[in-house]
C-alpha positions in Angstrom: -1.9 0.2 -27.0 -4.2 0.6 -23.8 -3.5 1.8 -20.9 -5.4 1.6 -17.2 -7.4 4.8 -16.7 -10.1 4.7 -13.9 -12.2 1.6 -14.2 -11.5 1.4 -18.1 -8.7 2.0 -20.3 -7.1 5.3 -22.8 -5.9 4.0 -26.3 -1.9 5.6 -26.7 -0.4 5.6 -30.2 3.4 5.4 -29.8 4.7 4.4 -33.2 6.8 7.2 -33.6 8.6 6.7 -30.5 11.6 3.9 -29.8 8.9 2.2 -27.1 10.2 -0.9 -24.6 7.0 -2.3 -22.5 8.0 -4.0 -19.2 5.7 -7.0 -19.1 6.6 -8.9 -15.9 5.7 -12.8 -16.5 2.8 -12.7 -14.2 2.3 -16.2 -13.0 -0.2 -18.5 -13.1 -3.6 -17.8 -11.3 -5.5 -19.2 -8.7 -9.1 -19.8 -8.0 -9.1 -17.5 -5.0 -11.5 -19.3 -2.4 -10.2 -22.4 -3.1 -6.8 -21.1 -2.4 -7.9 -19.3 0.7 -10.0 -22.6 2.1 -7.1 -24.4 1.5 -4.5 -21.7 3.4 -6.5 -22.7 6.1 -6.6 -25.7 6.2 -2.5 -25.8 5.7 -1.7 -22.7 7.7 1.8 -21.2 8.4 2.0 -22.0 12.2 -1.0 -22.7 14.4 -4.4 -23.3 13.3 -7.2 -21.0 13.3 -8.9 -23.4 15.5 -6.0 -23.2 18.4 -6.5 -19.3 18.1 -9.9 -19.3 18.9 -12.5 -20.0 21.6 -16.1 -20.3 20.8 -16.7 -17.6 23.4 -14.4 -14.8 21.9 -15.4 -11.9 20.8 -13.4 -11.5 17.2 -11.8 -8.4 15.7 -11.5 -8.8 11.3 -9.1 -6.4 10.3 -9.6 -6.0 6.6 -8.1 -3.7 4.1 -10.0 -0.4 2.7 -11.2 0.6 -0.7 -7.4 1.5 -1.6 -6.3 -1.6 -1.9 -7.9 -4.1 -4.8 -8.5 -7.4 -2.9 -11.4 -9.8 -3.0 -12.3 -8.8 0.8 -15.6 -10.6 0.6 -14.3 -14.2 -0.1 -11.7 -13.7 1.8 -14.3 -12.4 4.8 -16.5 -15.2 4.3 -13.6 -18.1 4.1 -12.9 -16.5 7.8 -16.4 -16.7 8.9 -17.1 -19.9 8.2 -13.4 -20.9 9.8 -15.1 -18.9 12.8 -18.3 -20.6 12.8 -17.0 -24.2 12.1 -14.8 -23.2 15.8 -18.2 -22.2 17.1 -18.0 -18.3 17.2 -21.3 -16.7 17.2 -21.8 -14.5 13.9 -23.0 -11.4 16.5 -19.3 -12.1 18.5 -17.7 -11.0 15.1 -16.7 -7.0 13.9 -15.3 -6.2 11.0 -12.9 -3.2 10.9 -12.2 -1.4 8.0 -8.2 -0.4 8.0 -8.6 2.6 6.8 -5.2 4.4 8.7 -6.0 8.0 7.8 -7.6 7.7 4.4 -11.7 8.7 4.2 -14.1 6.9 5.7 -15.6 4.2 3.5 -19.7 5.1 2.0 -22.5 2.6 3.5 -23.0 1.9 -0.8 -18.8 1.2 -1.0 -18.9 -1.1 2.3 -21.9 -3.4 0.9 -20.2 -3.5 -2.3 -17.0 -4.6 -1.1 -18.6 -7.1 1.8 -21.5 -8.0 0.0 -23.9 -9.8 2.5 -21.4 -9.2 5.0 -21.4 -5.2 5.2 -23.8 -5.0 8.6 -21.1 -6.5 10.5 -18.3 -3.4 9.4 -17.7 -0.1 10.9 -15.3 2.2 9.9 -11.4 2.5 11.8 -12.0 5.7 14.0 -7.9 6.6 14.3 -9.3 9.1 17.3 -10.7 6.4 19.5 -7.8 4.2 19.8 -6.3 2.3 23.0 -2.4 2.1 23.7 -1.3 -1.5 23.9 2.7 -0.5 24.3 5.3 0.9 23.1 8.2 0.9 20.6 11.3 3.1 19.3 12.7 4.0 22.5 16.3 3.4 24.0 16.3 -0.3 24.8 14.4 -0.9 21.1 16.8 -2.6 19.3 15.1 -3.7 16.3 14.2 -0.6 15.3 17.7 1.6 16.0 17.9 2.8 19.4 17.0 6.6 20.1 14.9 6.7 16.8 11.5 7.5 19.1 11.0 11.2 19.5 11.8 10.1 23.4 13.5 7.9 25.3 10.4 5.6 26.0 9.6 5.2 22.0 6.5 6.2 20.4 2.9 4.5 21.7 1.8 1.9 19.8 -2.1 2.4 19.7 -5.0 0.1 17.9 -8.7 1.1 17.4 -11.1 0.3 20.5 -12.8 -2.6 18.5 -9.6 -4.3 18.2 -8.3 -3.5 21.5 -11.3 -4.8 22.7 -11.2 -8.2 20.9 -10.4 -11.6 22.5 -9.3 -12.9 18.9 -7.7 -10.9 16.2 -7.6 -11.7 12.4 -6.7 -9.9 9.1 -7.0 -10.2 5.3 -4.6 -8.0 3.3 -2.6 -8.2 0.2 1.1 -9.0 -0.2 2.2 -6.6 -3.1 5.1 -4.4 -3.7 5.3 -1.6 -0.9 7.5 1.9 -1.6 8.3 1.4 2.3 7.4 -2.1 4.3 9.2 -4.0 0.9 5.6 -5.8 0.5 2.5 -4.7 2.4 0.3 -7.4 4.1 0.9 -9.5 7.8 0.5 -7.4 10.7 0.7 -3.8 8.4 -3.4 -4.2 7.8 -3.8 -4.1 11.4 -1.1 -1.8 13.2 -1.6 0.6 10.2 -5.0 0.1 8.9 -6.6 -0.1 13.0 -3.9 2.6 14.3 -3.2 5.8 15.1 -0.8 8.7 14.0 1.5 8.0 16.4 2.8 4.6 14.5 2.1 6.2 11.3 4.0 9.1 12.3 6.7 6.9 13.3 7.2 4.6 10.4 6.8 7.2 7.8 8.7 10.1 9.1 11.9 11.7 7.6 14.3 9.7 9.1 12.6 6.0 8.5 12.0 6.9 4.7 15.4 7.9 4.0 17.1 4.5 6.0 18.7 2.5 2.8 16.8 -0.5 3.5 13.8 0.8 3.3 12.6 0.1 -0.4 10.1 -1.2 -2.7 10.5 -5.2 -3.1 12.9 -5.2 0.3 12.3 -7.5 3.5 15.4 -8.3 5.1 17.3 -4.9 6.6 14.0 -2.9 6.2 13.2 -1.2 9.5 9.9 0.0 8.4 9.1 -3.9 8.0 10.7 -4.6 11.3 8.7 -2.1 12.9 5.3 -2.8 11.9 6.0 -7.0 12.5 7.0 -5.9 16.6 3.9 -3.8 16.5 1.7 -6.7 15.4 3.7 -8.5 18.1 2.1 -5.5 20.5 -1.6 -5.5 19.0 -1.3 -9.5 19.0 -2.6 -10.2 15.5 -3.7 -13.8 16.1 -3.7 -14.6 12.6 -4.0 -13.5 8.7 -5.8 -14.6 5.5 -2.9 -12.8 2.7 -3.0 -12.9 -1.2 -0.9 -11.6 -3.6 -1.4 -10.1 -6.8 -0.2 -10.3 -10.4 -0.8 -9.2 -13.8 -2.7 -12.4 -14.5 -5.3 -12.3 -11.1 -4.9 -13.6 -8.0 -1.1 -16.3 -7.5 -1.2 -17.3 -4.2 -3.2 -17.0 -0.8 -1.5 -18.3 2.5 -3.3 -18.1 6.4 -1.6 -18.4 9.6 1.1 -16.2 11.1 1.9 -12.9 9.4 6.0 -13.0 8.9 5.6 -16.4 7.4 2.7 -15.3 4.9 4.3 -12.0 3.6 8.1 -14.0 3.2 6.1 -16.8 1.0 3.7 -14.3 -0.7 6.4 -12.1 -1.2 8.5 -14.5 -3.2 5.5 -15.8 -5.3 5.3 -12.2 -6.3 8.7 -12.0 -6.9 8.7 -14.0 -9.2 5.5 -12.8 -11.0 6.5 -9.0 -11.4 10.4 -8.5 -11.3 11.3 -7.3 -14.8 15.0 -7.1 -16.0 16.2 -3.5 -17.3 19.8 -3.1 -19.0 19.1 1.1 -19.5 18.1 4.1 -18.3 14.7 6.2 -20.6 13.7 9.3 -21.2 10.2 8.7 -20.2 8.4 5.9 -18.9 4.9 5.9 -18.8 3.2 4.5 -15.4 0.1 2.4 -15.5 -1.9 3.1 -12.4 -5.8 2.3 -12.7 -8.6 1.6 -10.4 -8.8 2.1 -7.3 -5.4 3.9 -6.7 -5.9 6.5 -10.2 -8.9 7.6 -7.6 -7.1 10.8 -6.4 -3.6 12.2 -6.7 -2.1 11.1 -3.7 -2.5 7.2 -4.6 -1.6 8.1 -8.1 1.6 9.2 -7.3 2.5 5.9 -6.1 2.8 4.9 -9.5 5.6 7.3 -10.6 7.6 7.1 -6.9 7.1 2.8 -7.0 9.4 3.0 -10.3 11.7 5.7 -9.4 12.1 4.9 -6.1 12.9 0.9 -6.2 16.1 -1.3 -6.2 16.7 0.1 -10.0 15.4 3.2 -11.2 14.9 3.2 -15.0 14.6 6.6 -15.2 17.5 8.7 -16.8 18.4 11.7 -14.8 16.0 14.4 -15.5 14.0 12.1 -17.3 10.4 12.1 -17.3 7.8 9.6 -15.4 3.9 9.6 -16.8 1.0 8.8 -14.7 -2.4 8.2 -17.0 -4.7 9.1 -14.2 -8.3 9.6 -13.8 -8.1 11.4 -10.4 -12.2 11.5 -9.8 -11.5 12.4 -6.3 -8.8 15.5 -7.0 -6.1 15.2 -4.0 -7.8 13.1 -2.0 -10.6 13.3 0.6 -8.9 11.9 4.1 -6.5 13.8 6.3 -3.3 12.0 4.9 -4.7 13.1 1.2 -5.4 16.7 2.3 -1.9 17.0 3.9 -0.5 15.8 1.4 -1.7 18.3 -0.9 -1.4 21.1 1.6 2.3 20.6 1.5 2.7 20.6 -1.9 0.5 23.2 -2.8 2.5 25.6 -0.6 5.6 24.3 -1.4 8.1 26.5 -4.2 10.1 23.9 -5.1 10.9 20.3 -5.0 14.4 21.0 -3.2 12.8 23.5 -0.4 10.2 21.5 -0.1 12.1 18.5 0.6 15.1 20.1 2.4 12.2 21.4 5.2 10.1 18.5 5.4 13.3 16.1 6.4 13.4 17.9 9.5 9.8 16.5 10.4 6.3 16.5 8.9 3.3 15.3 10.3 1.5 11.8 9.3 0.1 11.4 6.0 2.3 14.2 4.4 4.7 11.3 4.0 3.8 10.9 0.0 4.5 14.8 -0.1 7.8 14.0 0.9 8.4 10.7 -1.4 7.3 12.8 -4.2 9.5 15.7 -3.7 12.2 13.0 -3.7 11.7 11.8 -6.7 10.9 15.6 -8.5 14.3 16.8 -7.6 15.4 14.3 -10.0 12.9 14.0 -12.4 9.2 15.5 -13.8 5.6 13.9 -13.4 3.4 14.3 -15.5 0.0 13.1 -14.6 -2.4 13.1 -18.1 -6.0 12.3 -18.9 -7.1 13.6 -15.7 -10.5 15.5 -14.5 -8.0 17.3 -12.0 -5.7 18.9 -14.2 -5.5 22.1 -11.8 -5.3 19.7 -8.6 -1.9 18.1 -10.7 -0.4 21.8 -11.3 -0.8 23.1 -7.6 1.5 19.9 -6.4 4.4 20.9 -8.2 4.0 18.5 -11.0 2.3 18.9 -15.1 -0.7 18.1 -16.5 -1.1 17.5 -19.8 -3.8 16.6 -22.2 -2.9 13.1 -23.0 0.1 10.7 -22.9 1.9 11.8 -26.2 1.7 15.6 -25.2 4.0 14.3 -22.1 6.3 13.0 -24.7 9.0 14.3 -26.7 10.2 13.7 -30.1 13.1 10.9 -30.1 12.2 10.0 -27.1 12.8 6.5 -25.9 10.2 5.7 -24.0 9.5 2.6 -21.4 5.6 1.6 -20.8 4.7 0.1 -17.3 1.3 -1.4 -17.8 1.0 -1.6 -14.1 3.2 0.3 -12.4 2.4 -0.4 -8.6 2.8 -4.4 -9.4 6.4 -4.3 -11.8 10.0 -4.7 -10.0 12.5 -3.1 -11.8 15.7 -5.5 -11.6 19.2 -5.4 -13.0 19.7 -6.9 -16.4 
């Protein structure tokens, strides 16, 4: 069989192993800017047009080169809602969410925005402009006292945004290790914000609140969080897709709860996958763009340990087929994530320090650590097999050197877009 390695695929033989493949049921596609044209003109909640004033100056929040989205038609399905309202093309900035990933290349922005690219800068997560707060005493929502003080943690958004009359967003509703699904206002208060949010909704004790899972909206602070912080920015309205094996199921436009609830469900319904029993190894599909570098990679063997049902047997091993072109990772969160694990002894020390506080973007440090004091990664078919064995987890050759004889062994063509439920 093939698997997803980089851009192109590695051939596995596994005819001497008892093999199960999870194939989710992947939907029925859609013809993405006819889907988006029409999410506009059905939107969840107000139109575009009541949103707008022909004088604004308008702030496009849209997602970076870690997420796999059709930005440009989703970019130029906005314009033209922008134009048709009478904005000016020179009253419009694109802002790439990048949170604290790398900047994106000049030769990666014009591929991704096409015609489009002159009107993009880069998310700086320095310049950034607080537009309130959230966390604190009176907060609610978001369990009172969580903030590291009394007044919560400052919500802050890039100076473009800040700056905007009119906000909007693209993003993808797909299965999230924390927010449940990503997409709504997360493009925006994550993508256009600071580490103080970050910080916030990733530390220690958000990760480890129950409700805060892969596939899970209702009860999930991390969710509740980032929609208040939207609330804050005032994310005037989002252009939202979700993925499935098959392409592109659904687009939706309007307000941001709305969009990721119905998104969420289509892709519900796309990607959950029944499991009756626990294996010995499953093998994790990751490909482009998130096989890039190790800390995206990851996400493949913490999305399947770390959902509603983990198929994993205890001390059980999960294999990521990963290219890892960039080694760790190039942005701050990638190189403090690899700092942490690099100096770390153990999985248990490790995690045992780093739930009394880390800083933001060592959060994947700490959901892998999780998930290794249970069970191995293996990463395989890499170019950064000595990246893999500073982090605390194996590299090996190929897939079958991860595997042992009688194994039974669960393939996960795509890993980041499966939900494991009971069957």
């Amino acid at each position: 069989m093939e698997l997803p390695l980089g851009t192109e695929t590695v051939d596995v033989e596994l005819s001497e192993y008892d093999v199960t493949i999870a194939e989710p049921s992947g939907g029925d596609p859609v013809d993405v800017r006819r889907a988006a044209e029409r999410a506009l003109e059905e939107p969840l909640g107000p139109s575009l047009a009541s949103r707008v004033d022909s004088d604004d100056d308008v702030a496009i929040v849209v997602t970076d080169v870690t997420r796999k989205a059709p930005d440009d038609v989703l970019l130029e399905v906005l314009l033209e809602g922008l134009f048709a309202c009478g904005v000016d093309r020179e009253r419009v900035t694109v802002v790439i969410g990048l949170g604290l990933h790398r900047p994106m290349t000049d030769d990666e922005i014009e591929s991704m925005l096409g015609e489009h690219a002159d009107l993009a800068v880069n998310h700086d997560p320095d310049a950034v402009v607080e537009v309130g707060r959230i966390g604190g005493a009176d907060d609610v929502s978001t369990g009172a006292g969580d903030g590291p003080t009394a007044d919560g943690v400052p919500v802050e958004i890039g100076e473009p945004v800040a700056a905007a009359d009119t906000v909007l967003s693209t993003g993808v509703v797909e299965p999230h290790q924390y927010a449940g699904f990503s997409g709504g206002a997360k493009t925006v208060v994550i993508g256009a914000g600071s580490e103080s949010l970050i910080g916030y909704t990733h530390g220690p004790e958000m990760l480890v609140h129950d409700g805060v899972r892969l596939g899970r909206l209702d009860g999930n602070p991390f969710r509740e969080t980032l929609d208040r912080a939207g609330d804050l920015v005032g994310v005037d309205f989002s252009l939202n897709l979700a993925y499935g094996p098959s392409g592109v199921l659904g687009v939706r436009a309007g307000e941001g709860r709305r969009i990721v609830r119905e998104l969420a469900d289509v892709a519900r319904d796309a990607l959950s996958v029944p499991i009756d029993r626990e294996f010995d190894a499953v093998v994790c599909g990751v490909g482009a763009p998130k096989d890039a570098n190790l800390y995206q990679a990851t996400r493949g063997g913490t999305y399947v340990a770390l959902g509603d049902r983990n198929p994993v047997r205890p001390g059980g091993r999960l294999v990521v087929p990963a290219a890892l072109s960039e080694g760790a990772g190039d942005g701050t969160g990638e190189a403090r994530f690899y700092r942490r694990l690099r100096d770390a002894d153990d999985p248990d020390s490790l995690y045992g320090e780093m739930r009394r506080g880390y800083e933001s973007g060592a959060q994947r440090a700490f959901v892998v650590a999780r998930v290794l004091r249970d069970h191995d990664i293996v990463v395989t078919d890499t170019d950064s097999p000595s990246v893999v064995e500073e982090c605390l987890m194996r590299a090996k050759p190929h897939v079958t050197d991860a595997l042992e004889s009688g194994d039974d062994v669960l393939v996960v063509p795509d890993a980041l877009n499966t939900l494991f439920v009971d069957g």
